[in-house]
DSSP file (Angstrom, degrees, kcal/mol; ACC not computed):
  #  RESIDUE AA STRUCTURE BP1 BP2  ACC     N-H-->O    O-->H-N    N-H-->O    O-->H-N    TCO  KAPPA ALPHA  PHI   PSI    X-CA   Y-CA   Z-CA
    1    1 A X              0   0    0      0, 0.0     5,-0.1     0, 0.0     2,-0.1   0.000 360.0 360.0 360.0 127.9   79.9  111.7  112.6
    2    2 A X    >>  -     0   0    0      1,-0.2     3,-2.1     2,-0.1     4,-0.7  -0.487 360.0-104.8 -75.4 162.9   81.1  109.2  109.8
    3    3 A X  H 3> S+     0   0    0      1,-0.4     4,-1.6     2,-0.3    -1,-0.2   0.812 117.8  47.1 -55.3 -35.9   82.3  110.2  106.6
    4    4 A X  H 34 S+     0   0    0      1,-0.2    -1,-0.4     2,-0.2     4,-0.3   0.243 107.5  59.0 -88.5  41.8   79.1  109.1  104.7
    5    5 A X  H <> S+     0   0    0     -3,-2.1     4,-1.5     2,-0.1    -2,-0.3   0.534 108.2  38.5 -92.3 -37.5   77.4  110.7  107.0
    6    6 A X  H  X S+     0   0    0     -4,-0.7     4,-1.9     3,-0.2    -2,-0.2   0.698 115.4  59.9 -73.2  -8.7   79.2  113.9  106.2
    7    7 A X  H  X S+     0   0    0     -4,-1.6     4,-1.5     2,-0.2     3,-0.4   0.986 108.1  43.2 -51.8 -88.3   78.9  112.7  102.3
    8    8 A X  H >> S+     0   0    0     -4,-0.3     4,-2.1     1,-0.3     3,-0.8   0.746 108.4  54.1 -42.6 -78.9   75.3  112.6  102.4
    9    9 A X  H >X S+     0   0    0     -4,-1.5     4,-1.9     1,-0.3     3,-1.5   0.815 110.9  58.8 -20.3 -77.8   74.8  116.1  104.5
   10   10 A X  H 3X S+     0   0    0     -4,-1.9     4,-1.3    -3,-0.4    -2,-0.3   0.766 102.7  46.3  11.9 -78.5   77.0  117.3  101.5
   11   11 A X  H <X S+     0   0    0     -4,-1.5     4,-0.8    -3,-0.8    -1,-0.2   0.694 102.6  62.5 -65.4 -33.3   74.8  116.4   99.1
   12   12 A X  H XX S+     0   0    0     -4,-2.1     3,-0.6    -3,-1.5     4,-0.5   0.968 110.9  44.5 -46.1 -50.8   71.7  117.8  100.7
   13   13 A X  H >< S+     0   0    0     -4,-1.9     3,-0.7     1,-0.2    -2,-0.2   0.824 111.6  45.2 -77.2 -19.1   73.3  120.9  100.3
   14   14 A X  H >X S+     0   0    0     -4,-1.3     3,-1.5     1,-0.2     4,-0.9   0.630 102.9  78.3 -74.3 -19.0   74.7  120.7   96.7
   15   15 A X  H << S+     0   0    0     -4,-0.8    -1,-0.2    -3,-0.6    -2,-0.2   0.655  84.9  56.0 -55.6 -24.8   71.2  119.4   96.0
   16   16 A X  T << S+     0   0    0     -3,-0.7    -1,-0.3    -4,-0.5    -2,-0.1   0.226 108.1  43.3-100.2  11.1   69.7  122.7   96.1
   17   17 A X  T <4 S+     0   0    0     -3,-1.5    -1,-0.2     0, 0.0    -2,-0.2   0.337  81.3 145.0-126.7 -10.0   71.6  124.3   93.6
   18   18 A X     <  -     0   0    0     -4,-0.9     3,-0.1     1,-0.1    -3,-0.0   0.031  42.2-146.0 -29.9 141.5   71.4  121.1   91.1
   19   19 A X        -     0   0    0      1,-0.4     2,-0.1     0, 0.0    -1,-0.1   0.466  49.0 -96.0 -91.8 -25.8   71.3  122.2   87.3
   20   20 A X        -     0   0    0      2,-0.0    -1,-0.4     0, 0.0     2,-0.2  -0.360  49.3 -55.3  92.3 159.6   69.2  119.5   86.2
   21   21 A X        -     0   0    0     -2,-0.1     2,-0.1    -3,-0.1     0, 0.0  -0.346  49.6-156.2 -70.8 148.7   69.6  116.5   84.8
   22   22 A X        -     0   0    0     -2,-0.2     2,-0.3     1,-0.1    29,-0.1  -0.641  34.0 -74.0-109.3-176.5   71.7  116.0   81.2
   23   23 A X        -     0   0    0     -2,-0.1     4,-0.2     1,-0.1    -1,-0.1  -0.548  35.3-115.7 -95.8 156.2   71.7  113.5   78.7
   24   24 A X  S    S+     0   0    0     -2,-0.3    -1,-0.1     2,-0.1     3,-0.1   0.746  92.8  77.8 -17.0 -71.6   73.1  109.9   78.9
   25   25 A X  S    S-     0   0    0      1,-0.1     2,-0.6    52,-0.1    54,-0.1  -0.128 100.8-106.4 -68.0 142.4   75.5  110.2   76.3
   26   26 A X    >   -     0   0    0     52,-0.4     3,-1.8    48,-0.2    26,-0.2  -0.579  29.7-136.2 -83.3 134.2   78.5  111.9   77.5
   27   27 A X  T 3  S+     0   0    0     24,-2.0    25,-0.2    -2,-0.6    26,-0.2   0.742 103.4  47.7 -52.5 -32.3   77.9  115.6   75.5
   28   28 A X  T 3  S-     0   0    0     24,-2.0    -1,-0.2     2,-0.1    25,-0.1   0.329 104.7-126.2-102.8  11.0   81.9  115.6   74.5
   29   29 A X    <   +     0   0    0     -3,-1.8    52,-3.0    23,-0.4    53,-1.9   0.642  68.0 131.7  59.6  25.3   82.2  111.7   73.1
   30   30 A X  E     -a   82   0A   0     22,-0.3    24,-2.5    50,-0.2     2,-0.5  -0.732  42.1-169.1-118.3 126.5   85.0  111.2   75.4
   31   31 A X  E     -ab  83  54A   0     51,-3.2    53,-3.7    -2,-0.5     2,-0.4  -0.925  11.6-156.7-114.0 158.9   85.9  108.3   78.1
   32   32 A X  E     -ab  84  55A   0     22,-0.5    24,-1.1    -2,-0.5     2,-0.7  -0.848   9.3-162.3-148.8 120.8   88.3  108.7   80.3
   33   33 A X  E     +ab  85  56A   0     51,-1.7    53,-0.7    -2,-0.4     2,-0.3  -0.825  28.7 153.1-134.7  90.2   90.1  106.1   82.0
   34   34 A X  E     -ab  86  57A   0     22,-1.4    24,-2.5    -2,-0.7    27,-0.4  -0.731  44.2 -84.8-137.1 174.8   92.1  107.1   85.3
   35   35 A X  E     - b   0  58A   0     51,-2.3    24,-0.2    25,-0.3    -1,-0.1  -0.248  40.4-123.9 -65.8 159.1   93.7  106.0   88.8
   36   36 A X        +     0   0    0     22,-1.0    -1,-0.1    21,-0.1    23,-0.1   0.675  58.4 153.4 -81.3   4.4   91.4  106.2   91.2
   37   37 A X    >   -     0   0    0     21,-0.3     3,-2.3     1,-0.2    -2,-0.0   0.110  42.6-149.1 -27.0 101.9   93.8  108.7   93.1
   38   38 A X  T 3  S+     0   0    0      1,-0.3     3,-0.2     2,-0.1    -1,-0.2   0.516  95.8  66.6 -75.4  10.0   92.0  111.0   95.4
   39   39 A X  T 3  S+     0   0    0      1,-0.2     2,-0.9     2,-0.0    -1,-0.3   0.791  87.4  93.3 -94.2 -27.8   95.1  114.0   94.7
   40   40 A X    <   -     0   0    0     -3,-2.3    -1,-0.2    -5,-0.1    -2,-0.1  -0.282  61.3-174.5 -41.7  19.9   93.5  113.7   91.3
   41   41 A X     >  -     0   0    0     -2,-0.9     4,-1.8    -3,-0.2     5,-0.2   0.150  20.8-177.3 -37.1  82.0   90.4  116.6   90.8
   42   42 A X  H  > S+     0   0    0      2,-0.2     4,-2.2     3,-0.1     5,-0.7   0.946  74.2  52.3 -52.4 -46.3   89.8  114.6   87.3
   43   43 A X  H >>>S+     0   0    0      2,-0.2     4,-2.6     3,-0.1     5,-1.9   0.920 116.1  42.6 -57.9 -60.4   86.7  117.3   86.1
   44   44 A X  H >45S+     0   0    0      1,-0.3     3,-1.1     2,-0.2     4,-0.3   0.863 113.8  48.6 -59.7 -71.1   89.3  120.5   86.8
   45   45 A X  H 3<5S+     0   0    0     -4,-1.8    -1,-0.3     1,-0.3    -2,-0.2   0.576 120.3  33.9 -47.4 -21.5   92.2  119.1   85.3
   46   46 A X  H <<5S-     0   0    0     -4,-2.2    -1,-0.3    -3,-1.7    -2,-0.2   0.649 106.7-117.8-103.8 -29.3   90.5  118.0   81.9
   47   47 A X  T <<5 +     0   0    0     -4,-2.6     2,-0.3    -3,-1.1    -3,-0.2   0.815  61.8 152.3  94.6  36.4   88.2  120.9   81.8
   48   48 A X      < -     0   0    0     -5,-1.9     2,-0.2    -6,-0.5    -1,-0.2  -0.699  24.8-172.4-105.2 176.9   85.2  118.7   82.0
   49   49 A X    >   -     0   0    0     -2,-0.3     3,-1.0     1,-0.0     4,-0.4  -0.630  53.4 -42.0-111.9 169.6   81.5  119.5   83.5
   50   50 A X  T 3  S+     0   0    0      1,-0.3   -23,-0.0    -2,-0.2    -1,-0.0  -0.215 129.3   2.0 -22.8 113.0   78.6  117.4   84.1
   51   51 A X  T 3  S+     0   0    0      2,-0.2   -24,-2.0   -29,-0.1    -1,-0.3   0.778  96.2 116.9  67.3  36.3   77.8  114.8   81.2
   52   52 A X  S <  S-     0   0    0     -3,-1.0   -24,-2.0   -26,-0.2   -23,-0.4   0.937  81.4  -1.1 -65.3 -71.9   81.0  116.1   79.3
   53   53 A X  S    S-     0   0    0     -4,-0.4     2,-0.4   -27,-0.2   -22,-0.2  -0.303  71.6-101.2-140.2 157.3   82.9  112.5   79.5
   54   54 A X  E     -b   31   0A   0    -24,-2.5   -22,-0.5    -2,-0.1     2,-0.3  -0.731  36.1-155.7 -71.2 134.7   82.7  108.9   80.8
   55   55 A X  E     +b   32   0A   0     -2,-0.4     2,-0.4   -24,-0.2   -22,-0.2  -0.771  17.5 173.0-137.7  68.5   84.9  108.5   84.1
   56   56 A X  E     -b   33   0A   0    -24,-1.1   -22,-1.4    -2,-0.3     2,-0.3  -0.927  13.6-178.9 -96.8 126.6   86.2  104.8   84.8
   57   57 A X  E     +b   34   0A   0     -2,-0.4     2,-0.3   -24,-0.2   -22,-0.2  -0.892  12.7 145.8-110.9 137.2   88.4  105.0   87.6
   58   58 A X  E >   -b   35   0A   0    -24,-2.5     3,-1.3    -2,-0.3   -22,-1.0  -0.995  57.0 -48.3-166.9 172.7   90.2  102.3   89.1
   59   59 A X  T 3  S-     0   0    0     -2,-0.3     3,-0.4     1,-0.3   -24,-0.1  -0.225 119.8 -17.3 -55.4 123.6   93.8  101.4   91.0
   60   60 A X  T 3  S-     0   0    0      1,-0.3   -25,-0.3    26,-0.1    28,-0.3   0.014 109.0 -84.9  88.6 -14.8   96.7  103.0   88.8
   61   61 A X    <   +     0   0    0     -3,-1.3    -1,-0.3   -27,-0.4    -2,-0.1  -0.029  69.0 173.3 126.7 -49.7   94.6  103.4   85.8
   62   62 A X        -     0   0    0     -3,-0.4     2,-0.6    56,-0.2    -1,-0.1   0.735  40.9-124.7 -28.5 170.8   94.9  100.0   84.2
   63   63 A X        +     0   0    0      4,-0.1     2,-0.2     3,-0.0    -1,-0.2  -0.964  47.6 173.2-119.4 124.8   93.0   98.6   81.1
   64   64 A X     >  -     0   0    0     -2,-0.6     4,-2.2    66,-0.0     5,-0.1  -0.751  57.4 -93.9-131.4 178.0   91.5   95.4   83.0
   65   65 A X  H  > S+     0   0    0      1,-0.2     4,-3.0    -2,-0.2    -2,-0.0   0.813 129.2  53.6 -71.9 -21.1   89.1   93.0   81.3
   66   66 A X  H  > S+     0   0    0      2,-0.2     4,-1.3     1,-0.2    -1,-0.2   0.795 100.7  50.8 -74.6 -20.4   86.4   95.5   83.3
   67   67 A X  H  > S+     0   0    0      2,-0.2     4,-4.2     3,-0.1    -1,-0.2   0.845 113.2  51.8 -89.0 -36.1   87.5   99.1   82.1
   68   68 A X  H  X S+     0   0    0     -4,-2.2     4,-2.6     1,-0.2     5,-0.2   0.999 109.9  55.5 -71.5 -52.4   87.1   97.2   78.1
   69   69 A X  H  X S+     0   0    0     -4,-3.0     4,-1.5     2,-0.2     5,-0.3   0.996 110.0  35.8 -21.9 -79.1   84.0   96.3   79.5
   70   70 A X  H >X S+     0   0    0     -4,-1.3     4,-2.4     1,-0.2     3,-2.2   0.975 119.8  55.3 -41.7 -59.9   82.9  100.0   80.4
   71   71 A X  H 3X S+     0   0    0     -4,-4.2     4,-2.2     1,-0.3     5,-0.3   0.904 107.1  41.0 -56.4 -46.1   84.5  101.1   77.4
   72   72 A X  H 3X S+     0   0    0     -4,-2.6     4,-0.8     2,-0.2     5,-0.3   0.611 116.3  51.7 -80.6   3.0   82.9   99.1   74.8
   73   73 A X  H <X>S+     0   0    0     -3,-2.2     4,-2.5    -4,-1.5     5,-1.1   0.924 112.5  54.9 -76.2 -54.5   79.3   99.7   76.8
   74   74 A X  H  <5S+     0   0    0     -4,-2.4     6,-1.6    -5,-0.3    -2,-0.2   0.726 119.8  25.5 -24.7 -60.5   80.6  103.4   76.4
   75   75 A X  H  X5S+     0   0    0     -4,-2.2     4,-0.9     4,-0.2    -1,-0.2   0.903 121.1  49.5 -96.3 -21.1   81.0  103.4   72.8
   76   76 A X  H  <5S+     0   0    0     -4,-0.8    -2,-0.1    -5,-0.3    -3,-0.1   0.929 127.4  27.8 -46.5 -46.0   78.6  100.6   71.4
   77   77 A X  T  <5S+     0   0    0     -4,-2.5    -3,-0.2    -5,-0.3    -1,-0.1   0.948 131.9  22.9 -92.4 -78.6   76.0  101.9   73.1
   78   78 A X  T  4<S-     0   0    0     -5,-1.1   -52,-0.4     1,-0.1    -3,-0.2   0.427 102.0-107.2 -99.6  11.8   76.3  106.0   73.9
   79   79 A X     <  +     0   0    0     -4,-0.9    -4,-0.2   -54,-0.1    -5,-0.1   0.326  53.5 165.2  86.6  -9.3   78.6  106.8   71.2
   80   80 A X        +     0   0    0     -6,-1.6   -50,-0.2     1,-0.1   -51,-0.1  -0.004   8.7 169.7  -7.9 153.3   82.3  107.6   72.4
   81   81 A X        +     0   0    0    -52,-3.0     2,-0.3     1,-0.4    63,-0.3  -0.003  53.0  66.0-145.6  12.4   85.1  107.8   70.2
   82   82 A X  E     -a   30   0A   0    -53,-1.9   -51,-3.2    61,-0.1     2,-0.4  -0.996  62.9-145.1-151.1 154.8   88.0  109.1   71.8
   83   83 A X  E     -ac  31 145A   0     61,-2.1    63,-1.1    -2,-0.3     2,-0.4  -0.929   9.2-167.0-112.6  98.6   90.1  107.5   74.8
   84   84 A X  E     -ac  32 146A   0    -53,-3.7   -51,-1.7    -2,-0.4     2,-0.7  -0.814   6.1-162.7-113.3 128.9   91.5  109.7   77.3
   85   85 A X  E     -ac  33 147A   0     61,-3.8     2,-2.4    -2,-0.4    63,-0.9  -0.613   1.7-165.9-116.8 112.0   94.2  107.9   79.7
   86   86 A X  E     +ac  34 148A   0    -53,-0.7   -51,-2.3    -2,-0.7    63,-0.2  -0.333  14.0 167.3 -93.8  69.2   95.1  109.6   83.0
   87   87 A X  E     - c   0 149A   0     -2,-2.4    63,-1.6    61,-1.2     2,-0.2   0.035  16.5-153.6 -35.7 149.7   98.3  108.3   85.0
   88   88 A X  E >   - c   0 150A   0    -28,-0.3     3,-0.5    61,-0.2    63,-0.2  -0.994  16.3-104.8-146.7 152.0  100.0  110.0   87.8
   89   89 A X  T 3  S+     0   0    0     61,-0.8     3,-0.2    -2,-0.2    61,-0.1   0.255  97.7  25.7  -6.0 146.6  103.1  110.4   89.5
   90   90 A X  T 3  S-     0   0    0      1,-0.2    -1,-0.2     2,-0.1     2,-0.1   0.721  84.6-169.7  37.7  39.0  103.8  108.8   92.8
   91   91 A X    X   -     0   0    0     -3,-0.5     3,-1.5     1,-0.1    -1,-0.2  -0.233  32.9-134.3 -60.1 141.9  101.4  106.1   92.2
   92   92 A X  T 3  S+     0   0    0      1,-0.3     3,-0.2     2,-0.2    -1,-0.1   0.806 105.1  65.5 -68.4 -24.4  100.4  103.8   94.9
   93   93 A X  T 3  S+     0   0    0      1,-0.2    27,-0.9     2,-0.1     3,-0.5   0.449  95.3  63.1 -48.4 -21.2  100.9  100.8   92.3
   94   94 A X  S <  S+     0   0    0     -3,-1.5    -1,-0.2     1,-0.2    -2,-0.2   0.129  89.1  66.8-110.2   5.0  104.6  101.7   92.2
   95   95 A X  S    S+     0   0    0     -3,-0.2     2,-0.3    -4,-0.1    -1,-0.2   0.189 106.6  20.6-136.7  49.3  105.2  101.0   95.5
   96   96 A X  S    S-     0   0    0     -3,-0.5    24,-0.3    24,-0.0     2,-0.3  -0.934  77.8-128.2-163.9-176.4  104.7   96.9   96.0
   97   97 A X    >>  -     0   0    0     -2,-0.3     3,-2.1     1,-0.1     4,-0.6  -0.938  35.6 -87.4-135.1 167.6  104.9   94.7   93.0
   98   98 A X  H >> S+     0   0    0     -2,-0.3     3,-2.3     1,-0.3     4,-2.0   0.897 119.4  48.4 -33.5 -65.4  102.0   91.9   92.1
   99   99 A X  H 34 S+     0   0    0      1,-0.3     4,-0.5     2,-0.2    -1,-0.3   0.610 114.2  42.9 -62.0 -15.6  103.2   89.0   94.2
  100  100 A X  H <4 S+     0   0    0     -3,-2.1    -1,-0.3     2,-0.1    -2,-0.2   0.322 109.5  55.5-123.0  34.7  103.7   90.7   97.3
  101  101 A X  H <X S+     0   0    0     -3,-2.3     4,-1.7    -4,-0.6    -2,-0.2   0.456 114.7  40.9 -65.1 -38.8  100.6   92.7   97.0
  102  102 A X  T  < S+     0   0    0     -4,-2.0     4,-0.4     2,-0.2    -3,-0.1   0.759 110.9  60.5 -85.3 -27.3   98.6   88.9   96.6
  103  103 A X  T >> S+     0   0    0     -4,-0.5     3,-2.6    -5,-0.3     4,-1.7   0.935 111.6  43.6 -65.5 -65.5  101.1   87.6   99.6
  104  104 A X  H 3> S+     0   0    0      1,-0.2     4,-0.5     2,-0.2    -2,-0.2   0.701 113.1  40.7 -28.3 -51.5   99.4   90.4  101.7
  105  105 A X  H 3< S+     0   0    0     -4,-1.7     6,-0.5     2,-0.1    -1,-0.2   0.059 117.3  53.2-101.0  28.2   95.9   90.4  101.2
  106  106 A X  H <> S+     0   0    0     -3,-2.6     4,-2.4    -4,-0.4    -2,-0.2   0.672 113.5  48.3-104.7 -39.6   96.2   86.3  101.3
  107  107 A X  H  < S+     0   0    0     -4,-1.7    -2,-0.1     2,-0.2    -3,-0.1   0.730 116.1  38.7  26.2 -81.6   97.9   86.9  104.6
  108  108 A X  T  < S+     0   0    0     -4,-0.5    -3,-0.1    -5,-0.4    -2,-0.1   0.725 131.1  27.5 -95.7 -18.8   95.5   89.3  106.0
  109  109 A X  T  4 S-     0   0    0      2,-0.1    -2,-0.2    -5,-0.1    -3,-0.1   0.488  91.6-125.3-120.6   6.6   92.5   87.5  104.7
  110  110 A X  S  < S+     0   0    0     -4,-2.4     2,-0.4     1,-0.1    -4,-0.2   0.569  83.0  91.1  83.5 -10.1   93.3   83.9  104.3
  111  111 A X        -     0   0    0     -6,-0.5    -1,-0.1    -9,-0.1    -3,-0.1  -0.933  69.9-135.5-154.8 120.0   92.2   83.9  100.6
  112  112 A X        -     0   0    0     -2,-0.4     2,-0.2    -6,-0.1    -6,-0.1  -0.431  29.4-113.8 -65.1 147.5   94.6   84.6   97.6
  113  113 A X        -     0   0    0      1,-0.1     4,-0.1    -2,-0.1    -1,-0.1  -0.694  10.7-149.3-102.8-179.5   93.2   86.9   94.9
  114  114 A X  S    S+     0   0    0     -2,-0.2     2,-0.4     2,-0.1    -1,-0.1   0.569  76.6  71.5-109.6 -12.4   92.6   85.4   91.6
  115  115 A X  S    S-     0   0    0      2,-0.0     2,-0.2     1,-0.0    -2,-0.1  -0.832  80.1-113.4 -99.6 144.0   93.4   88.7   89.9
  116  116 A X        -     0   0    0     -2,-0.4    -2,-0.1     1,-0.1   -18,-0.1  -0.433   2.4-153.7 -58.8 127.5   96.4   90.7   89.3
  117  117 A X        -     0   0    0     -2,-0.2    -1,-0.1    -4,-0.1   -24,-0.0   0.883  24.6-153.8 -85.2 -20.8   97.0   93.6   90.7
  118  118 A X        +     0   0    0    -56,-0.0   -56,-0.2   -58,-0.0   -25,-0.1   0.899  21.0 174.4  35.6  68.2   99.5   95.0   87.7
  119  119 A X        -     0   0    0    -27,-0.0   -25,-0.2   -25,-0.0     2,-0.2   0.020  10.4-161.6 -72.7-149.5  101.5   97.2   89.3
  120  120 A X        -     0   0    0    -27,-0.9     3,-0.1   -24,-0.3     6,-0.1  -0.657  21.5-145.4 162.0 124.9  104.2   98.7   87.5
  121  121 A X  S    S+     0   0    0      1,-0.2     2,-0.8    -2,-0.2    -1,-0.1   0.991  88.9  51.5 -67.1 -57.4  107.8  100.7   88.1
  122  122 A X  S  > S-     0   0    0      1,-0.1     4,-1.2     2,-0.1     5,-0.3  -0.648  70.4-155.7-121.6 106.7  107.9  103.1   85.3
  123  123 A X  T >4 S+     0   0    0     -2,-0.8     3,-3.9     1,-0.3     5,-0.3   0.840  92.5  43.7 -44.8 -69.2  104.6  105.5   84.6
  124  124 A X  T >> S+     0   0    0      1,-0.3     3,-2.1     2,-0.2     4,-0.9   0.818 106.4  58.7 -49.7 -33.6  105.1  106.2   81.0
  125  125 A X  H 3> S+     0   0    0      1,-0.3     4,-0.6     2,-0.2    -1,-0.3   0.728 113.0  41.6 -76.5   0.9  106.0  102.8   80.1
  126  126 A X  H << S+     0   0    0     -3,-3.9    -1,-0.3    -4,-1.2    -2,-0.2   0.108 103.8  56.9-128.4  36.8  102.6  101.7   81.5
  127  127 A X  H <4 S+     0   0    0     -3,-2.1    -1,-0.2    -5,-0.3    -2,-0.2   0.365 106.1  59.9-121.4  -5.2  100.7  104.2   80.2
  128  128 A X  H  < S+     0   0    0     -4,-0.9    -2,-0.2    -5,-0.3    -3,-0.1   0.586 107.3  52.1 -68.0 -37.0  102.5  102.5   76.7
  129  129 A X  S  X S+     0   0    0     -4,-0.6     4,-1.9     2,-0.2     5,-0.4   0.917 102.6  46.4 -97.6 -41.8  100.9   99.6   77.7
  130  130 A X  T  4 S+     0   0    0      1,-0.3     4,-0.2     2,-0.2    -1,-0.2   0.604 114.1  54.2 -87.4   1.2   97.1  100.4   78.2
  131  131 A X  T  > S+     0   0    0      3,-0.1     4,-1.2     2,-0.1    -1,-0.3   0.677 112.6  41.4 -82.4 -17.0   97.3  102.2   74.9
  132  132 A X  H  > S+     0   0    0     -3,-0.4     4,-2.6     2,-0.2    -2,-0.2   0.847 117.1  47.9 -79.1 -72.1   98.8   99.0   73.3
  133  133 A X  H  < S+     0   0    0     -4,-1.9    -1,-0.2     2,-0.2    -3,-0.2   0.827 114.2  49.4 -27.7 -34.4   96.0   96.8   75.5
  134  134 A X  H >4 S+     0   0    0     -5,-0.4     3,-1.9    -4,-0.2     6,-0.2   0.973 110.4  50.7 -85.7 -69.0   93.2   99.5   74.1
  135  135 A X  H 3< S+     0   0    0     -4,-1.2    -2,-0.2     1,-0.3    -1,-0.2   0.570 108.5  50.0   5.6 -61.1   94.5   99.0   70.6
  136  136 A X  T 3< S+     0   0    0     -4,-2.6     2,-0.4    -5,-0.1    -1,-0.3   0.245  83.6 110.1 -80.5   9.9   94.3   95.0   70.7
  137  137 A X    <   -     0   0    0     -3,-1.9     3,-0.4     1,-0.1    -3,-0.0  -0.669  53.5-164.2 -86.3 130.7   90.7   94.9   72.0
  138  138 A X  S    S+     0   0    0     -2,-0.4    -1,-0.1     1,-0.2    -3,-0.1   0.378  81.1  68.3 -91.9  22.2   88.5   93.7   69.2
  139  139 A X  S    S+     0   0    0      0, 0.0     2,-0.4     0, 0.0    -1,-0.2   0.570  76.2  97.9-123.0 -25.8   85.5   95.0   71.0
  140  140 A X        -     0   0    0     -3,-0.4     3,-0.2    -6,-0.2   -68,-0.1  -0.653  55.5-155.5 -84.8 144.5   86.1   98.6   70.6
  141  141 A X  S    S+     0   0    0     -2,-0.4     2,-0.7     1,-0.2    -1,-0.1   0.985  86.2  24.9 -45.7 -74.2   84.5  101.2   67.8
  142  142 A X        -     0   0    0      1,-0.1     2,-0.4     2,-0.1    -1,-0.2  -0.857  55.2-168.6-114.3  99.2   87.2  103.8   67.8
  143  143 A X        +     0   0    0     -2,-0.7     2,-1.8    -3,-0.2    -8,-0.2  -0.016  49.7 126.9 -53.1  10.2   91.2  103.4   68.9
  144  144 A X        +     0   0    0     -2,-0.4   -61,-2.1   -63,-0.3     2,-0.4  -0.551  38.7 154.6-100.6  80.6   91.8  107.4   68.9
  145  145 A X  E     -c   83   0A   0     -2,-1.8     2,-0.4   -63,-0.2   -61,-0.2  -0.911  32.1-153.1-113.2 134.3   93.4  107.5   72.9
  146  146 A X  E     -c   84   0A   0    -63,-1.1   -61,-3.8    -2,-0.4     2,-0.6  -0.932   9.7-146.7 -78.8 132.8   95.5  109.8   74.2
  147  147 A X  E     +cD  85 160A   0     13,-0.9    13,-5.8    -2,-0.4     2,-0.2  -0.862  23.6 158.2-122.7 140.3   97.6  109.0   76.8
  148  148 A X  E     -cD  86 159A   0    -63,-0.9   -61,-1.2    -2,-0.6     2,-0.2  -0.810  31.4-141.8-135.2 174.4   99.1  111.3   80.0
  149  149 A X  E     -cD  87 158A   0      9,-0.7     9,-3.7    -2,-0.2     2,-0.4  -0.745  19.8-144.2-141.0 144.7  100.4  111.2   83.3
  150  150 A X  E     -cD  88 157A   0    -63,-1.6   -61,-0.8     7,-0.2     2,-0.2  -0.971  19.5-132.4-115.1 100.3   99.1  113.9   85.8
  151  151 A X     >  -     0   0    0      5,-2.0     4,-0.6    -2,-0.4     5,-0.3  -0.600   4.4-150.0 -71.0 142.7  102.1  115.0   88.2
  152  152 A X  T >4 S+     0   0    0     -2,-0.2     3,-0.6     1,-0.2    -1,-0.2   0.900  96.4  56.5 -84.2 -38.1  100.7  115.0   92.0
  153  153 A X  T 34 S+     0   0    0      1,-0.2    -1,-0.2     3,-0.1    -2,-0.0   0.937 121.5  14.0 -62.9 -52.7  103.4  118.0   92.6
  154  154 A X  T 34 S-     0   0    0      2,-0.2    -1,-0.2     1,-0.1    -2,-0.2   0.433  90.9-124.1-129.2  34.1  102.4  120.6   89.9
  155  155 A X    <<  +     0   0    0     -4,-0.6     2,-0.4    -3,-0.6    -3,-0.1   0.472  63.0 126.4  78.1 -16.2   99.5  119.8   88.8
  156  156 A X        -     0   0    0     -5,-0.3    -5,-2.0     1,-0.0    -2,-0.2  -0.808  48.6-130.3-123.7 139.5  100.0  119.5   85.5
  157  157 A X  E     -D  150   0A   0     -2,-0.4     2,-0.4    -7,-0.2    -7,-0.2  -0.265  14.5-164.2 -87.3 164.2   99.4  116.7   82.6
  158  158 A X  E     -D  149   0A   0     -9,-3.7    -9,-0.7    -2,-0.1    -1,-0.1  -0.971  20.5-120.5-150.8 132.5  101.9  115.6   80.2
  159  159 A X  E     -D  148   0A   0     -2,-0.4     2,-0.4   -11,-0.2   -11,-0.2  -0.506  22.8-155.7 -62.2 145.6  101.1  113.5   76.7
  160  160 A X  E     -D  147   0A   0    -13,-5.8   -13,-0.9   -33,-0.1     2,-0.2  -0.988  13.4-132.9-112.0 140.6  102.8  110.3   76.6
  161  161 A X              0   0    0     -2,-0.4   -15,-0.1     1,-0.1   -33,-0.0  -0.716 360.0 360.0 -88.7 143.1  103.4  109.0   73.1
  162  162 A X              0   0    0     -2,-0.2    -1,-0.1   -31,-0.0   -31,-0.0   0.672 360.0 360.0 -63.2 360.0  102.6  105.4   72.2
């Protein structure tokens, strides 16, 4: 059986206990902006439920022109204010650097990509940076972000200060 096949099956069965739907707008005014790192259980670790929060996930975390996209749909639109940014440990970003991430999948697919990948050695200092990046956007409402890193090892978050 493939894995969406076992997705799906899954879903039948969580289907029959479904609470109902909530409303759009996330109930706690919160986005939250993290790696897409599957060691990561984002709802347990933050304490969230259904329709608490906003959830943009993507490699390492990063603030790309797409996540200020999300965000400013996020607040314009369904009323956010606060930024929550979730780094980890032993990121997968931290172990190639841009240019011989683009040599690779140019490589294996013939076709350089036109975007960066922005890795990055040292987690706090680039969790320093998408608070700076979220800051200089002239498109967002509200600037009020916290920023952590999540250690894969104990579980546990830690603030980073801008």
């Amino acid at each position: 059986m493939a894995e969406y096949e076992q997705m799906l099956a899954a879903n039948e069965e969580w289907a029959k206990s479904f609470p109902g739907s909530k409303p759009v707008a996330p109930g706690r005014k919160t986005a939250v902006v993290a790696c897409m790192d599957s060691r990561i259980p984002l709802f347990g670790v933050l304490g969230l439920a259904v329709g608490d929060a906003h959830v943009i996930r993507n490699a390492g975390g990063v603030i790309t022109e797409d996540t200020i996209r999300s965000l400013t749909i996020s607040q314009h639109v369904l009323g956010t204010r606060e930024i929550v940014l979730v780094h980890h440990t032993d990121c997968g970003l931290q172990k190639t650097d841009d240019a011989g991430l683009a040599d690779l999948v140019e490589q294996a697919t013939g076709h350089r990509p036109p975007w960066a990948a922005r890795t990055f050695t040292d987690v706090d200092a680039d969790v320093r940076e998408s608070i700076r990046l979220l800051n200089e956007s002239p498109y967002l409402l509200s600037k009020d972000i916290c920023g952590t890193v999540y250690d894969v090892e104990t579980g546990r978050l830690r603030q980073v200060e801008p």
